[in-house]
C-alpha positions, 0 to 999 in steps of 0.5 A: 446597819445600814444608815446608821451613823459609825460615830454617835456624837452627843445628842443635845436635850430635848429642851434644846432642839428647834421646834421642828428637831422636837416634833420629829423626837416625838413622832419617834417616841410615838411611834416606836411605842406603838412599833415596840407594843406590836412586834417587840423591842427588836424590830428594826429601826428603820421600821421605827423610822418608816413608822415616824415618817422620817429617815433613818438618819433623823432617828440616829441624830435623836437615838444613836443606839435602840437601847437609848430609844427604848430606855426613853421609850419605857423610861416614862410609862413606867416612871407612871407605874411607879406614880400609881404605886405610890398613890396606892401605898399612900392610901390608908386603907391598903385594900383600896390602894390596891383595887384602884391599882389594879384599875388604873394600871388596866386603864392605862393598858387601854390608853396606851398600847406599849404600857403592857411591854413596858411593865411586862418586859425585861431589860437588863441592859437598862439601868434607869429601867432596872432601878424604876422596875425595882423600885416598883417591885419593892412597892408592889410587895408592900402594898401586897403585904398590908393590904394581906395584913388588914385580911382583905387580899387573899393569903395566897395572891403574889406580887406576880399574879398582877403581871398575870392579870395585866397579861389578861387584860392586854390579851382583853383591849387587844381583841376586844371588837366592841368597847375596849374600856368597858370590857377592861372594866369588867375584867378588873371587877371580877379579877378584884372579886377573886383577889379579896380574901374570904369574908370570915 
């Protein structure tokens, strides 16, 4: 690929880089995340590149590959994810732990537009990815599985009805003409309502 270097030589970490090396390294994270969100994990790097304001080689000297890119990229929101989750679980009152899962992670859907790529996405050349993805996975279907046990989520609401939910709410910040946070709120609210089991 044009301007990318044949040989990838180590990339020093961040708290090592100049100040001016560091900023660059952000600019880069921010904008393949917005690049990512909007137009997928195969758009062009110098794309990403062009976005951050700097040259094709910059980028290289911080990412020498996309999936190096990616992975940092993703690495974070999900690490977030996770963070979520475990404040969910640790919720005595498991249905609790669960509504403010659902609105947080749809808050943070409205803060930051490639979280939804990150949850949703799969990539399985990854492994740092795949670990944080099932560690998620592991603690989704826990919290899914005492909040059914005290009888407050529906019987019949699996762990995959909250990717579909997410899908939802994207699809709600990303069309949304007026206020973007007010409108993610609302569908939280009635998606909670549908997701409560029946009062008995």
């Amino acid at each position: 690929m044009p301007g990318q270097p044949s040989q990838n030589p180590p990339v020093p970490p961040p708290e090592a880089l100049r100040a001016d090396a560091r900023h660059n390294r952000e600019r880069i994270l921010a904008a393949a995340g917005a690049v990512f969100a909007e137009r997928g994990i195969d758009v062009p790097m110098t794309t990403v590149a062009r976005r951050a304001g700097v040259g094709v080689a910059t980028l290289y000297r911080r990412f020498p590959t996309r999936d190096a890119l990616v992975a940092e990229v993703f690495s974070g929101q999900l690490a977030t994810c996770v963070g979520v989750l475990d404040e969910a679980l640790a919720d005595p009152d498991p249905w609790d732990g669960f509504r403010t899962l659902v609105e947080r992670l749809f808050a943070l859907q409205v803060a930051e537009r490639g979280f939804t790529a990150a949850v949703v996405s799969r990539f399985p050349h990854h492994p740092e990815l795949a670990r944080q993805r099932a560690r998620a996975g592991r603690d989704l279907a826990e919290l899914v599985r005492r909040a059914q046990a005290a009888g407050r989520l529906r019987a019949d609401f699996r762990p995959a009805d909250l990717l579909l939910a997410l899908r939802a709410n994207c699809g709600i910040v990303e069309s949304s003409s007026g206020d973007p946070a007010a409108a993610s709120r609302r569908l939280a609210g009635y998606l909670l309502d549908s997701f409560r089991a029946p009062s008995r």
